[in-house]
C-alpha positions in Angstrom: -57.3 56.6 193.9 -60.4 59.0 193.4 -62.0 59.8 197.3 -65.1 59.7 198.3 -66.7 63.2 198.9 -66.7 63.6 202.5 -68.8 66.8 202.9 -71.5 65.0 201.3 -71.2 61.5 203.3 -71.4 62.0 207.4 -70.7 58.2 208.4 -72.2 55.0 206.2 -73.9 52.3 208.1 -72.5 48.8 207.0 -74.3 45.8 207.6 -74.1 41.7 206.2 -74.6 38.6 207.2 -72.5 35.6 207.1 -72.3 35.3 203.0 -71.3 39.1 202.9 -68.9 39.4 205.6 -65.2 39.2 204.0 -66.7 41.7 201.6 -68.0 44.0 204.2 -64.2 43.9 206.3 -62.7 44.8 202.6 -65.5 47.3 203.0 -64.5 49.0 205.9 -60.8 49.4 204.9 -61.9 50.7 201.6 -63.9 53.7 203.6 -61.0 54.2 206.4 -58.7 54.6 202.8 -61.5 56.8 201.2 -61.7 58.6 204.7 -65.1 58.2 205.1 -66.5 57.3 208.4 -68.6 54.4 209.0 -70.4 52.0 211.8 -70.7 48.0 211.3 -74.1 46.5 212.4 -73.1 43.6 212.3 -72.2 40.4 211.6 -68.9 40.3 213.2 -67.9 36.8 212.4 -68.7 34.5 209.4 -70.8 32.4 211.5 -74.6 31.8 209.6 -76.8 34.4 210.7 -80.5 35.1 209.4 -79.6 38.2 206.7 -83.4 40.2 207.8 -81.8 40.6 211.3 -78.9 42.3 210.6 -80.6 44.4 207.8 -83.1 45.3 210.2 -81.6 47.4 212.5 -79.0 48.8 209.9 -82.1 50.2 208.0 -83.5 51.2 211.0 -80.2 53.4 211.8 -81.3 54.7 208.1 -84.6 55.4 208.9 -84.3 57.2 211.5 -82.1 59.5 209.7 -78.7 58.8 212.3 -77.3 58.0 209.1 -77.7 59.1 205.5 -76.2 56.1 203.4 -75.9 52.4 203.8 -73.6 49.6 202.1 -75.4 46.3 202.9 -73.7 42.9 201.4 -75.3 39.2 201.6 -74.6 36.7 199.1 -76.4 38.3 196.0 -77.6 41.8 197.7 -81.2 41.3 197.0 -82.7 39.4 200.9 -80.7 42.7 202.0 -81.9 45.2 199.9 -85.8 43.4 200.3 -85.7 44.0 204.2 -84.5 47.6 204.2 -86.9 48.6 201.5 -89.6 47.6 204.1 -88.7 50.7 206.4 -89.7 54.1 205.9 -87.4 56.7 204.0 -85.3 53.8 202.9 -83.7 53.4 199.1 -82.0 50.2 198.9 -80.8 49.6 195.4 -79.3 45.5 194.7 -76.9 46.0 191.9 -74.2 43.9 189.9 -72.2 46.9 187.9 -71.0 50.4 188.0 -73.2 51.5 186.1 -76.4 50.3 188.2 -74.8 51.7 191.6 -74.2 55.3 189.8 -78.3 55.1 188.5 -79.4 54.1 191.9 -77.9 57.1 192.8 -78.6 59.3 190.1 -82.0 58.3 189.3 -83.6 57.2 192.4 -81.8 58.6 195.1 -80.8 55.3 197.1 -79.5 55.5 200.1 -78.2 51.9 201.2 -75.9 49.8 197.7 -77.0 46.2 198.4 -74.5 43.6 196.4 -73.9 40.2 196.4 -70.3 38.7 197.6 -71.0 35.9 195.8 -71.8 38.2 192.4 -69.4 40.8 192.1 -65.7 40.6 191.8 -64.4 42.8 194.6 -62.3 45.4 192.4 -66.2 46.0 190.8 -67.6 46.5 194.4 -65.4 49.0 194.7 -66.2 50.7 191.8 -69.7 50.4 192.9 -69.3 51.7 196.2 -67.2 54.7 195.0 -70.1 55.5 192.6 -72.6 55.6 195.4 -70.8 57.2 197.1 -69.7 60.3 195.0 -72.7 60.7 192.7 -74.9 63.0 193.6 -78.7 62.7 192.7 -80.9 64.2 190.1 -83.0 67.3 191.4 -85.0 67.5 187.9 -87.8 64.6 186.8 -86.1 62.3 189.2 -86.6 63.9 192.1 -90.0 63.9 191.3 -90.4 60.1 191.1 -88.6 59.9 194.3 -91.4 61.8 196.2 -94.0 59.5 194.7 -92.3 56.4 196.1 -92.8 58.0 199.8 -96.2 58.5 199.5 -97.3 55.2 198.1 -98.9 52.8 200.8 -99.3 49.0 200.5 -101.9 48.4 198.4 
């Protein structure tokens, strides 16, 4: 098993609601195996709960800069990755393969992998999550493009 790069990853904020939740346990165990550390914002049962509330103060936690990466997993990743787009200094990439967790990270610098339970075989969120985890981003053109995204407003 390839591990996550720990000198690069200080703790990983997790966060789902009810349609991500078995995913997000299989999460955790995946990190305490890759020895990464990691703090759950919740949901803690599989109970329905409104996905922007627990996204919230997860990309909050990002935002603030307490922590530098989040994993963030609803039924398809995207009402997850909407709501922590909406704070400031936040990255949140919704992908469905390897390949679009490695760009996220690569390309745009994201900082919270959104995915959806209901989308992605788990053996592929792993991959995913590895990806993000150990790929470091472009400092060339990308970079760049990054630094425009901050200073756009809302139009």
């Amino acid at each position: 098993m390839v591990r996550a790069a720990r000198n690069r990853i200080a703790r990983v904020a997790l966060a789902s609601d009810h349609a991500g939740f078995a995913y997000k346990e299989k999460t955790k165990r995946f990190l305490i195996e890759l020895g990464v550390p990691w703090k759950d914002f919740g949901t803690h049962t599989p109970e329905p709960v409104d996905y922007p509330d627990v996204a919230h103060v997860a990309a909050m936690a990002i935002s603030s800069g307490e922590f530098k990466r989040g994993i963030f997993i609803c039924g398809s990743g995207i009402g997850m990755s909407i709501v922590a787009n909406k704070h400031i200094g936040v990255r949140a990439a919704a992908c469905e393969s390897p390949a679009a967790a490695e760009l996220s990270r690569l390309h745009n610098d994201a900082n919270v992998l959104c995915f959806g339970e209901r989308l992605v075989s788990w053996p592929r969120a792993k991959k995913m999550i590895l990806l993000f985890l150990n790929t470091k981003a472009d400092s060339g053109r990308h970079a760049r493009r990054v630094r425009k995204i901050h200073t756009l407003t809302s139009c």
